[in-house]
RODO-2510 file (C-alpha; in nm, 4 decimals, decimal comma):
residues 521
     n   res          X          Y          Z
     1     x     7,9602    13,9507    11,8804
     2     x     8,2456    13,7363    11,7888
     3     x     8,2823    13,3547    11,9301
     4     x     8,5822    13,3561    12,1210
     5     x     8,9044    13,2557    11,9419
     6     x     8,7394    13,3263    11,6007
     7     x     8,9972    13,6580    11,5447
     8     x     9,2520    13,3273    11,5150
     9     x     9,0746    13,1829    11,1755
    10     x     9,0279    13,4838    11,0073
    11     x     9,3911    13,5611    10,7633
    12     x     9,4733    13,8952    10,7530
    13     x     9,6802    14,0162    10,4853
    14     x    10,0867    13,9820    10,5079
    15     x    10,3540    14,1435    10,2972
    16     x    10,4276    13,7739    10,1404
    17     x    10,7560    13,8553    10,0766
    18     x    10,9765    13,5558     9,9965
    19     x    10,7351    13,3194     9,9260
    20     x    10,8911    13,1496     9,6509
    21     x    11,2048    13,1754     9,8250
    22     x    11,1399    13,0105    10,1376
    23     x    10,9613    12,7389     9,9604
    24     x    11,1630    12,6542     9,7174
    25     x    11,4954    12,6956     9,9989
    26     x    11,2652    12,4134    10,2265
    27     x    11,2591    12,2082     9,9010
    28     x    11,6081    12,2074     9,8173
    29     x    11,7203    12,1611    10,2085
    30     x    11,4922    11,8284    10,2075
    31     x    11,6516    11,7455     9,8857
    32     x    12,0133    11,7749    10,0321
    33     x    11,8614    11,6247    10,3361
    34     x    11,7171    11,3048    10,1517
    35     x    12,0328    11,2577     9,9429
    36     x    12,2094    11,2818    10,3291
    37     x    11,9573    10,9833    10,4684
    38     x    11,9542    10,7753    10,1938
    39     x    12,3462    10,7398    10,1425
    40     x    12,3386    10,6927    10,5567
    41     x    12,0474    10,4322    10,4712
    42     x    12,2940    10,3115    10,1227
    43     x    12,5625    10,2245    10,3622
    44     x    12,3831    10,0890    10,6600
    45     x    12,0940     9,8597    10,5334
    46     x    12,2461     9,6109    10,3874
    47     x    12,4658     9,6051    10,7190
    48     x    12,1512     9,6006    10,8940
    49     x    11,9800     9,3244    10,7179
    50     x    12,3094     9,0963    10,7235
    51     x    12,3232     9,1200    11,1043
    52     x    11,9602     9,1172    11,2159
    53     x    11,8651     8,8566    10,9710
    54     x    11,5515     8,8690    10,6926
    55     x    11,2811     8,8587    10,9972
    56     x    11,4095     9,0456    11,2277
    57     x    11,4621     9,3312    11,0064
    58     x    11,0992     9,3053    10,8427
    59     x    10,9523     9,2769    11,1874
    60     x    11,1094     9,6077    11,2583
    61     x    10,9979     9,7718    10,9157
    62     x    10,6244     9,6405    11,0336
    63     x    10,6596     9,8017    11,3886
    64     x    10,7937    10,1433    11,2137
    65     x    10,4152    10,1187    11,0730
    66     x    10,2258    10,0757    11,3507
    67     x    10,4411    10,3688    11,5147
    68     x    10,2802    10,5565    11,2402
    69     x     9,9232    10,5006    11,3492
    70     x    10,0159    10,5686    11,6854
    71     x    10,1262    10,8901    11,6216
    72     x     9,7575    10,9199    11,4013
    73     x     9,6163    10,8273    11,7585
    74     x     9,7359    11,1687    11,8439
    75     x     9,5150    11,3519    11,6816
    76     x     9,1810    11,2332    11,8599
    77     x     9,3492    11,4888    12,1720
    78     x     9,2836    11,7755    11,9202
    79     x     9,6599    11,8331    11,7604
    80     x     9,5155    11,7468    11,4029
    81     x     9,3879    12,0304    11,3652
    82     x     9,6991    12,2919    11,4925
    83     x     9,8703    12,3479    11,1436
    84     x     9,5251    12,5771    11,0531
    85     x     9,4990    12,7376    11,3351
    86     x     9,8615    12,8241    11,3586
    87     x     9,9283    12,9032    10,9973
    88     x     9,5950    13,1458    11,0308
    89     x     9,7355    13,2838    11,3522
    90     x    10,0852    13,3599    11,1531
    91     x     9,9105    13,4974    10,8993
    92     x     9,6851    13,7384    11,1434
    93     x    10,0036    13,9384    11,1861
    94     x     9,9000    14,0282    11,5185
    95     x    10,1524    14,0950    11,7864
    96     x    10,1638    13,7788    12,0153
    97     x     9,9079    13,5718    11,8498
    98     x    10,0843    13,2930    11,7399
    99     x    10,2397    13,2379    12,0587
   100     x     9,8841    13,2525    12,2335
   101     x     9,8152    13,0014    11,9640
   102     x    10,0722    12,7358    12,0281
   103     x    10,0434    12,7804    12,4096
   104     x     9,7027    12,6494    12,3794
   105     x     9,8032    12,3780    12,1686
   106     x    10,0917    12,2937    12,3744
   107     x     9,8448    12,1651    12,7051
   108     x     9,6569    11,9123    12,3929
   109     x     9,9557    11,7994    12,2530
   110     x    10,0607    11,7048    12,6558
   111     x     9,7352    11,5529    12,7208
   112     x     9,8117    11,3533    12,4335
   113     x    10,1164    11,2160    12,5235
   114     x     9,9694    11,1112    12,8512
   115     x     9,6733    10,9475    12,6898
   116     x     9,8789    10,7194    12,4302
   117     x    10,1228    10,5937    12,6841
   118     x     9,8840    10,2645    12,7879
   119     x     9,8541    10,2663    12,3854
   120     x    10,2183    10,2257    12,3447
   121     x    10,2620     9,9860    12,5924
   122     x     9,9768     9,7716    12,4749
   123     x    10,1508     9,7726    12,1237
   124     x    10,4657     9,6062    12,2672
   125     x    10,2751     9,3228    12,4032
   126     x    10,0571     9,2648    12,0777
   127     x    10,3727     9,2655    11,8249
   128     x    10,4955     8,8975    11,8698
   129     x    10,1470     8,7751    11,8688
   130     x    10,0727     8,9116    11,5947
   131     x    10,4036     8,8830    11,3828
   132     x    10,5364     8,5393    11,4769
   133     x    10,9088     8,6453    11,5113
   134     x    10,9627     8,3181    11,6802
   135     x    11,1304     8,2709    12,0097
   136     x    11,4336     8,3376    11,9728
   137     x    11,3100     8,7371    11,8793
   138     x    10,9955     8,7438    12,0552
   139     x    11,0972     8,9052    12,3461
   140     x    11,3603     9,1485    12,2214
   141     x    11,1000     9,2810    11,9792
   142     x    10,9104     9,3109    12,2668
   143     x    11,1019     9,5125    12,4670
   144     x    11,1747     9,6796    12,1331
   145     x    10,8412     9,8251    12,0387
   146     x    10,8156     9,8959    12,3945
   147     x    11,0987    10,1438    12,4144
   148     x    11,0413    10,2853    12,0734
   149     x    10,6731    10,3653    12,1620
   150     x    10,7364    10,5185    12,4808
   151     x    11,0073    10,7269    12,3251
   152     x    10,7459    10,8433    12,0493
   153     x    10,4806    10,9791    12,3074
   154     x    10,7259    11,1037    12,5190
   155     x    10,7910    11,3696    12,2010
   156     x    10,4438    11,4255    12,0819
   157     x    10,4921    11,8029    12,2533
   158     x    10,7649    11,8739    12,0289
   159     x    10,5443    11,8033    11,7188
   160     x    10,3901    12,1677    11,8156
   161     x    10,7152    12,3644    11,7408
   162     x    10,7571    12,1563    11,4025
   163     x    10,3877    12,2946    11,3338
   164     x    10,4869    12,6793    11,4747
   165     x    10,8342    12,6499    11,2567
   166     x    10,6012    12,5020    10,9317
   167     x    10,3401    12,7622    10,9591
   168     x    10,6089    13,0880    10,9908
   169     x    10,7110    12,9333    10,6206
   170     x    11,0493    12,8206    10,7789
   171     x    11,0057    12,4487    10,6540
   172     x    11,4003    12,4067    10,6094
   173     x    11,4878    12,4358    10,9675
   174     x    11,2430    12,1190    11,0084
   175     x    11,3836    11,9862    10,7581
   176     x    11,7746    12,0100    10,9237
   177     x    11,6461    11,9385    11,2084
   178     x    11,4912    11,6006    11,0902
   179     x    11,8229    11,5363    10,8792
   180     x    12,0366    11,5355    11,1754
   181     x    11,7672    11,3315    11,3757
   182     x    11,7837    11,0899    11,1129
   183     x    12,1650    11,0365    11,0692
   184     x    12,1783    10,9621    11,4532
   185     x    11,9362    10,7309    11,4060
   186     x    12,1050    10,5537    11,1248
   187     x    12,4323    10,5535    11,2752
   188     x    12,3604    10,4549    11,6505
   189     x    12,1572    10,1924    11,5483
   190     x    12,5025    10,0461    11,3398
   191     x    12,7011    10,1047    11,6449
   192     x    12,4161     9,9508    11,8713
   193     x    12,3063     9,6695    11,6346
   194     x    12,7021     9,5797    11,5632
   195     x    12,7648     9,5470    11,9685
   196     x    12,4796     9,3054    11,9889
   197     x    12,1957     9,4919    12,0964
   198     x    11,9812     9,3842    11,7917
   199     x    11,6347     9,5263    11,7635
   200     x    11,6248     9,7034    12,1139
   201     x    11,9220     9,8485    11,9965
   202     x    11,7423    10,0026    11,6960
   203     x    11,4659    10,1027    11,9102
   204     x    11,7618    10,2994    12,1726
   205     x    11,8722    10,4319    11,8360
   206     x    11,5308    10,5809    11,7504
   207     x    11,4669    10,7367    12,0922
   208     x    11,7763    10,9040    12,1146
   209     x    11,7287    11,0456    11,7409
   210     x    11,3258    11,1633    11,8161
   211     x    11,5055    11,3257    12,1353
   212     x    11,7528    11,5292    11,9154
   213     x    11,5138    11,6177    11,6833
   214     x    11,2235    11,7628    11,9145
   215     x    11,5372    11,9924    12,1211
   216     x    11,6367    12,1322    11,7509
   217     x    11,3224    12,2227    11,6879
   218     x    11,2448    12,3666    12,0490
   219     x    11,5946    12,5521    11,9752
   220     x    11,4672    12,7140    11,6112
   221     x    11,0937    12,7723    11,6931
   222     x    11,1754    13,0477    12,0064
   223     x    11,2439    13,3137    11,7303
   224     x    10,8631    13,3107    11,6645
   225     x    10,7563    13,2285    11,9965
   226     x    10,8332    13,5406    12,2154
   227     x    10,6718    13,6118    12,5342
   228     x    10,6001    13,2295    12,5725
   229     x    10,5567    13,2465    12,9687
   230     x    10,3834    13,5329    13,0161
   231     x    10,1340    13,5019    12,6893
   232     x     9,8204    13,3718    12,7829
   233     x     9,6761    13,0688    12,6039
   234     x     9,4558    13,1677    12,2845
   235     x     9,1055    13,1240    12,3989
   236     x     8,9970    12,8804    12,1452
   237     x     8,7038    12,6036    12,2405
   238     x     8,6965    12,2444    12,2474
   239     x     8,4106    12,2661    11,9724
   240     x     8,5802    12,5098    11,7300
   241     x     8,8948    12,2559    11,7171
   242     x     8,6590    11,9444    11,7207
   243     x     8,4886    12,1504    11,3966
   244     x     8,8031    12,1358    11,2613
   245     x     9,0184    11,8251    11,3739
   246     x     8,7220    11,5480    11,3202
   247     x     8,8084    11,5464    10,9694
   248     x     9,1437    11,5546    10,9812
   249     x     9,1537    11,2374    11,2193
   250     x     8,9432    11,0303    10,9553
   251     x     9,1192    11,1675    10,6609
   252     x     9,4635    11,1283    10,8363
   253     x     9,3749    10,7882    10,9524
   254     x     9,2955    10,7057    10,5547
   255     x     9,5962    10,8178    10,4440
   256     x     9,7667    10,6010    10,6841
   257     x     9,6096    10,2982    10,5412
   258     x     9,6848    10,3759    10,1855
   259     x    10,0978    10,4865    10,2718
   260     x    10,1611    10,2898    10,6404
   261     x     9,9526     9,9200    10,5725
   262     x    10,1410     9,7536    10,2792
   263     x    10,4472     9,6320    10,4926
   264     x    10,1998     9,5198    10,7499
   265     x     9,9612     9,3270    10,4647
   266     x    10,2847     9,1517    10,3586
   267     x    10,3965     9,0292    10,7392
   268     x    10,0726     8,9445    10,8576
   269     x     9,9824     8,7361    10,5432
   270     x    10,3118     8,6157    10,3730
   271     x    10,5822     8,6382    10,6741
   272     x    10,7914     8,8602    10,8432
   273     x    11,0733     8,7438    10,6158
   274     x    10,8888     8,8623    10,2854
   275     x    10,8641     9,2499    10,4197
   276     x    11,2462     9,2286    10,3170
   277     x    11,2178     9,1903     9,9776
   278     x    10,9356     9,3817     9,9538
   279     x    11,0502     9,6980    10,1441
   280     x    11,3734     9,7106     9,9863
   281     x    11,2104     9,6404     9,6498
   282     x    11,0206     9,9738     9,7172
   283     x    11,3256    10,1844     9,8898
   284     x    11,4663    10,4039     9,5756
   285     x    11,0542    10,4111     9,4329
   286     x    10,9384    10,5369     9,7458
   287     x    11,2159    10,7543     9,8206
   288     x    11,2132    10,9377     9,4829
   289     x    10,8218    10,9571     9,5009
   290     x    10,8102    11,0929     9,8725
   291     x    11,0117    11,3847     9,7928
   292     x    10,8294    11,4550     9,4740
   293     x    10,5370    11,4604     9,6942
   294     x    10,6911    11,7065     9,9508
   295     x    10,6473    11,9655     9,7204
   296     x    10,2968    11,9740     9,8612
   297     x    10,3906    11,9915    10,1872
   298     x    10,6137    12,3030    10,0986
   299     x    10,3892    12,4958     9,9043
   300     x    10,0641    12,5100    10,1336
   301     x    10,1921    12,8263    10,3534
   302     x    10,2157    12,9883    10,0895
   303     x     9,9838    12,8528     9,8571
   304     x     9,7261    12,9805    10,1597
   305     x     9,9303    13,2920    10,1927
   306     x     9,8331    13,4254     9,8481
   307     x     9,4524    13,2489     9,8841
   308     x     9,4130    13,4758    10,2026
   309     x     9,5129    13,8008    10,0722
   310     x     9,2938    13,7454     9,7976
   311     x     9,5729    13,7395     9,5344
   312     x     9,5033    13,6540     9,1606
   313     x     9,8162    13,4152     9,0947
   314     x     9,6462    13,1854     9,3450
   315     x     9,4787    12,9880     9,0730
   316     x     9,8094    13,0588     8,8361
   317     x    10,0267    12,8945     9,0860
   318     x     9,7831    12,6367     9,1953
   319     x     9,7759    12,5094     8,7764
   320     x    10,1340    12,5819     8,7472
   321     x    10,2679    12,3658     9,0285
   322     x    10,0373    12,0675     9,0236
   323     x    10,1235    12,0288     8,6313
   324     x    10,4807    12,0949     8,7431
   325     x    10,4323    11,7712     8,9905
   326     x    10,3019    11,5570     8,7483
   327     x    10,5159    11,6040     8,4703
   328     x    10,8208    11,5876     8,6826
   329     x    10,6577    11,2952     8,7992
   330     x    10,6290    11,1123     8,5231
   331     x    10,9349    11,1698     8,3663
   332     x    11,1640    11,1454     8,7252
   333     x    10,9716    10,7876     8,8319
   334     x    10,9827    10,6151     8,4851
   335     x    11,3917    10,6977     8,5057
   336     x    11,3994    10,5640     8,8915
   337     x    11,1755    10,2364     8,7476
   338     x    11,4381    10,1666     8,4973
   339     x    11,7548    10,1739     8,7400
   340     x    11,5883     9,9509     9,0084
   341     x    11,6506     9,6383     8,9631
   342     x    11,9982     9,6622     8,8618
   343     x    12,0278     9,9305     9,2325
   344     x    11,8834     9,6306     9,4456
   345     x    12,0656     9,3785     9,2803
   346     x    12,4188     9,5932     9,3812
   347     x    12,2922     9,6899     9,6926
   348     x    12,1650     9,4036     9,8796
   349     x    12,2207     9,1124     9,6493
   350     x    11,9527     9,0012     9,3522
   351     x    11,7912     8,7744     9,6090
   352     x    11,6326     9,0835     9,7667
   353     x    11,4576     9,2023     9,4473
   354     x    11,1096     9,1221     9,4615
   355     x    10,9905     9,1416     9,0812
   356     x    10,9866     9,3498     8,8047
   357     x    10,5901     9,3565     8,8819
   358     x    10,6333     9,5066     9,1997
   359     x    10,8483     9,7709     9,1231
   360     x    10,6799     9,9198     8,8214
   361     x    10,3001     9,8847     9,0399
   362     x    10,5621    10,1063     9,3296
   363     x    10,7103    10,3590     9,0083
   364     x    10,2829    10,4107     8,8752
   365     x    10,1773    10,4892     9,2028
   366     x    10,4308    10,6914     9,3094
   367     x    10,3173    10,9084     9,0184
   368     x    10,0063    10,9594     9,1224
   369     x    10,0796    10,9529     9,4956
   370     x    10,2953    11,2637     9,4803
   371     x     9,9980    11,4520     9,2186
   372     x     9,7333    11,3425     9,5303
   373     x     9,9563    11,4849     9,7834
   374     x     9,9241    11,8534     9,6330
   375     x     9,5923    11,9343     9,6481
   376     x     9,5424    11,7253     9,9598
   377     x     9,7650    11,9417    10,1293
   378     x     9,6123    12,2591    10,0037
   379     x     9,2252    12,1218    10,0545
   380     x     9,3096    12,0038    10,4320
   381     x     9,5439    12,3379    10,5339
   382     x     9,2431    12,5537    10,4661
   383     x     9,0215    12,3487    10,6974
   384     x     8,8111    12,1655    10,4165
   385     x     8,8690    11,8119    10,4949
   386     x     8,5435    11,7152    10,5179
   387     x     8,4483    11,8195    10,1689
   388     x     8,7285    11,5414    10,0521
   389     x     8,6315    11,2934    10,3018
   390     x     8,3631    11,0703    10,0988
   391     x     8,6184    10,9724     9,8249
   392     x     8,9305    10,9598    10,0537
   393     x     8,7789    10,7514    10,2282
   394     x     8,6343    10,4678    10,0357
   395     x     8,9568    10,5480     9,8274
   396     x     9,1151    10,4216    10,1728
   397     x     8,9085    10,1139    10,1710
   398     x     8,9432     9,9699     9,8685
   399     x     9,3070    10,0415     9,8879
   400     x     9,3269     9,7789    10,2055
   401     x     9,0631     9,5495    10,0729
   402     x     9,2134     9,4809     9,7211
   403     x     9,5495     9,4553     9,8604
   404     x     9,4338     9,1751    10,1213
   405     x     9,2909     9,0115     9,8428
   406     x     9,5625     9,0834     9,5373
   407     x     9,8460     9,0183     9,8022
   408     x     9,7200     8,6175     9,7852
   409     x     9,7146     8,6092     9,4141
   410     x     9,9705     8,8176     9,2547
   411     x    10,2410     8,8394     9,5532
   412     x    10,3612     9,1064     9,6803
   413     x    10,3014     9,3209     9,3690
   414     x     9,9090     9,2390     9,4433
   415     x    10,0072     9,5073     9,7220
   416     x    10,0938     9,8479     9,5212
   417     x     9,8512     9,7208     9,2774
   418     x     9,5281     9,7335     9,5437
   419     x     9,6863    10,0681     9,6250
   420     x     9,7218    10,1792     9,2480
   421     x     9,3721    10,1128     9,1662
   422     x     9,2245    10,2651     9,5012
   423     x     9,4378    10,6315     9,4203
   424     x     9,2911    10,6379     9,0627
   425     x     8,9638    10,5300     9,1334
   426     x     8,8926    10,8289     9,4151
   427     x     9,1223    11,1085     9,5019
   428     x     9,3526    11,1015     9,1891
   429     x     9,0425    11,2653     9,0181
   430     x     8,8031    11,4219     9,2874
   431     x     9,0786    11,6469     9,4871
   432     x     9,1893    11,8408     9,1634
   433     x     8,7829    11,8599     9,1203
   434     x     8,6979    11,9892     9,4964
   435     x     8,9799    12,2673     9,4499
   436     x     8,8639    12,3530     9,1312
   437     x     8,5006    12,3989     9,2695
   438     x     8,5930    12,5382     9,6422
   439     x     8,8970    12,7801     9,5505
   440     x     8,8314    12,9358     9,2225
   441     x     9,0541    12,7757     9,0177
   442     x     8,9446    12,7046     8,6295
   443     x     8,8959    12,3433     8,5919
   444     x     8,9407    12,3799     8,2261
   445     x     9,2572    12,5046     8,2634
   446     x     9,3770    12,2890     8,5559
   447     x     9,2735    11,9790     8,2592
   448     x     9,4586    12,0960     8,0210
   449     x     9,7617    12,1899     8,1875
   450     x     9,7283    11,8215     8,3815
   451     x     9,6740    11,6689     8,0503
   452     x     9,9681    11,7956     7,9032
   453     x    10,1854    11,7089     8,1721
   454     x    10,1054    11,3815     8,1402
   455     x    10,1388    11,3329     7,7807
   456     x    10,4397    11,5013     7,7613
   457     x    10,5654    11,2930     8,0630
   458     x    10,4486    11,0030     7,9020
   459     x    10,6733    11,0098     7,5799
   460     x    10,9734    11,0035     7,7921
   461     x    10,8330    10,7107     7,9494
   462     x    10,7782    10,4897     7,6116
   463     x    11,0670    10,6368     7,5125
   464     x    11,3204    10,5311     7,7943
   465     x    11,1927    10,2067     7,9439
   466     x    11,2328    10,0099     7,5931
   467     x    11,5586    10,1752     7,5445
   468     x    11,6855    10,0375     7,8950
   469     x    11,5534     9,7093     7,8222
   470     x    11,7434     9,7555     7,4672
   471     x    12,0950     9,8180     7,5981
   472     x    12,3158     9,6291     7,7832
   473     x    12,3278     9,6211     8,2061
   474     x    12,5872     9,8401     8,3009
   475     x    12,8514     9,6413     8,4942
   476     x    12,9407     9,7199     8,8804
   477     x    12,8490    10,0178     9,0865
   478     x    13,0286    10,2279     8,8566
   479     x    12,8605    10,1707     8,5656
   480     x    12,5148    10,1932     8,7461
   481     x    12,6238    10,5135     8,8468
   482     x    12,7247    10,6526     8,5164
   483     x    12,3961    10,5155     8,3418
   484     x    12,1645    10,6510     8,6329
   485     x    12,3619    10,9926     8,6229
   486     x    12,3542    11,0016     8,2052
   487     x    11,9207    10,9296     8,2336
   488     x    11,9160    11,1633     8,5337
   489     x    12,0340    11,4779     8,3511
   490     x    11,8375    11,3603     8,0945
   491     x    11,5422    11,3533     8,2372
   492     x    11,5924    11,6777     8,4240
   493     x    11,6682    11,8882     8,0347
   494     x    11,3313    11,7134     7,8990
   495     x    11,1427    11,8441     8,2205
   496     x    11,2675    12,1985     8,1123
   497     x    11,2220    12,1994     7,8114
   498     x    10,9312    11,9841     7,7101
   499     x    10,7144    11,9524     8,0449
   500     x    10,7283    12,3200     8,1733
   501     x    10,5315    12,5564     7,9922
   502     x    10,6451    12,8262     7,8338
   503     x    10,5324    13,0900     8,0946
   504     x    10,6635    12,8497     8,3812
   505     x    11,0056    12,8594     8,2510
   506     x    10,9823    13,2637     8,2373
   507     x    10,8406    13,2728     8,5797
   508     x    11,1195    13,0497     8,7403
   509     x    11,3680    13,2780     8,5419
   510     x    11,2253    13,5559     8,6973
   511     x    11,2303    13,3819     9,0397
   512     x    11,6279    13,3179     8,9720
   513     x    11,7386    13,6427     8,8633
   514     x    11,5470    13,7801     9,1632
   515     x    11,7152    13,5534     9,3966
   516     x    12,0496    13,6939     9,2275
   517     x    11,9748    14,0161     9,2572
   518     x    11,8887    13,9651     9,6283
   519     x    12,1586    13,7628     9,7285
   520     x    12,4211    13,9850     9,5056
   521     x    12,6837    14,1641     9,7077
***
């Protein structure tokens, strides 16, 4: 006889048609979406930092941090573990199951926003002792974290209907959703900020964006919701979501310190004031590499999709895309490496640029930052987090130790470089290992195809660097742009021809001509 709630963790088989197409359609909406958000964030940082001043703006981009580990404090109420269950729930194809799912989720996710509001409030009180704003900002970031916190837990039940919309493979209406939560952000925070309100007027800004955002996705996620009052809750147990969310809270909380600690290393040893440099040092880097990395975070539905049904192009796809990520990688981050400087200088004046040093540490581990985030994606959606646990987790360690110890030697650049050495040294090798040795995938074959990306990545790298050092700066916004859009399209004809393989340019042929075809009137 069955446990109760185990008919939830056990996939059943699905058409899976439209796969490709609904991942790839989630990649290329957060690709419109990021180009929308970062010319909102073009225009309005440089405002931003002119009118709030060099500390008051890096005491904010600290505080966005520690929001980040409050929403990790989340998970210990048992959400951590909802994508699984959800996307196995989905995947069960049974009538009314994934509502029963999420209904049961929905009472943890509110008895985590209850349980994280003392949390929040304890977090405004600690940020000027801890930052040293001085007086004149102490109490308005006060009131600032405050209101920003609040506003976070007060939304934690909306994360649930992000989950519901991720696991039904419908990752683009997230990602419109977040788009139009971040342009409100963005541009009530210029209105706000310009009338005076300074950093509580940021924090209004964020509230009112979080607020948007949760009733967009409460608007898209009813479709696969039906019968929500009068389904009854899934009848899962506190232990089977422990089993599951446990890891997921330590391996979470890792990846936290290695992406959402750097800012905080550089304010709490060098100054509020230095996080601007720093951050905006790292803004095109980190943007480029983030949505690199997001490929991950489209592909596990139905990545898991195929693993579940038992399909054979499991392992093909698996080889093809995490090649695909590292070439692209490669190639896409040594461009963004060579434009930097020259962007920050334009943007928000040369004083801003933090070193050559820095930026290239940001470029090398945004490379392997985005080749991590694929197979940790895959490894932690099918509920194997522990089995990655061990390396993430000294990986995790060392990343904070050798950047509180490089950060007084080297700078600022002592920062990526602590987090450099902690990816390579742990879960740049051992995650593309585990999947190799838990899902069935060749690890000969995964090498080679890895190897090759990187090689062939590589010669565009020694190729283009020294020839941008070579040439002359390119005058004026106009020139950066015609330089960055020349290397760009570049880049983009070398990854086809030179990084794909042969059979992954057929099979994305294939995948456009059958898009075509589909779409053809």
């Amino acid at each position: 006889m069955s446990t109760p709630g185990t008919e939830y963790l056990t996939p059943a088989a699905g058409d899976g048609s439209g796969r490709v197409r609904r991942s790839v359609g989630t990649w290329i909406t957060g690709l419109g979406a990021t180009a929308a958000v970062a010319l909102a964030g073009f225009i309005a940082t440089p405002l931003l930092v002119r009118w709030l001043g060099d500390s008051a703006w890096g005491a904010w981009t600290v505080v966005g941090e520690w929001l980040g580990y409050l929403g990790i404090s989340q998970l210990a109420f048992g959400p951590g573990a909802a994508s699984i269950f959800l996307l196995r729930a989905h995947s069960a194809g049974t009538p009314g199951a994934l509502t029963a799912m999420a209904r049961r989720w929905f009472r943890l996710y509110c008895w985590a926003a209850v349980g994280l509001l003392p949390a929040g409030l304890a977090l405004a009180w600690w940020a000027p002792h801890v930052l040293h704003p001085g007086p004149a900002l102490a109490r308005s970031l006060q009131w600032a974290v405050g209101i920003a916190a609040v506003g976070s837990v007060v939304v934690t039940p909306a994360l649930l209907l992000r989950n519901v919309l991720d696991a039904a493979q419908r990752g683009y209406l997230v990602r419109g959703a977040l788009l139009a939560q971040s342009l409100t952000i963005t541009g009530l925070s210029l209105l706000w900020v310009a009338w005076g309100w300074g950093l509580v007027g940021m924090a209004a800004a964020t509230v009112c964006g979080l607020l948007l955002g949760a009733g967009l996705w409460a608007w898209a996620a009813r479709r696969w919701l039906p019968g929500w009052r009068s389904t009854a809750a899934a009848e899962v147990s506190l232990g089977q979501i422990w089993h599951y969310n446990w890891p997921l809270i330590v391996a979470m909380l890792g990846n936290q310190i290695n992406v959402l600690t750097d800012n905080t290393v550089v304010g709490l040893t060098l100054g509020a004031a230095a996080v601007t440099g720093f951050a905006l040092t790292q803004t095109l880097p980190l943007l480029a590499g983030n949505h690199l990395a997001d490929i991950g975070g489209v592909s596990w539905a139905a990545l898991g999709d195929l693993r579940a049904r038992g399909d054979a192009r499991f392992a093909t796809r698996v080889i093809e895309l995490s090649s695909t990520v590292l070439g692209m990688a490669v190639v896409l981050m040594a461009t963004i490496g060579v434009v930097t400087p020259a962007f920050v200088q334009q943007w928000v004046g040369a004083q801003h640029f933090a070193g050559a040093a820095l930026s290239w540490a940001t470029v090398a581990t945004m490379v392997v930052f985005s080749f991590i985030c694929f197979f940790a994606w895959l490894v932690d959606t099918q509920g194997d987090t522990r089995r990655r646990l061990g390396a993430s987790t000294i990986g995790s360690a060392l990343n904070l130790g050798l950047s509180l110890v490089l950060v007084r030697h080297w700078g600022v650049a002592g920062v990526a470089v602590g987090t450099l050495v902690a990816y390579l040294a742990t879960d740049a090798w051992y995650l593309p290992y585990l999947v190799s040795r838990q899902y069935g995938v060749p690890g000969a074959s995964l090498a080679r195809a890895v190897l090759r990306a990187l090689l062939r990545g590589g010669i565009w790298a020694a190729i283009v660097v020294p020839l941008a050092a070579w040439l002359p700066a390119a005058p004026g916004w106009f020139g950066l742009g015609v330089e960055t859009c020349g290397l760009g399209a570049a880049a983009c004809v070398y990854i086809w021809v030179w990084v794909l393989r042969a059979e992954d340019r057929a099979a994305w042929r294939a995948r456009w001509l059958g898009a075509r075809a589909r779409f053809a009137v």
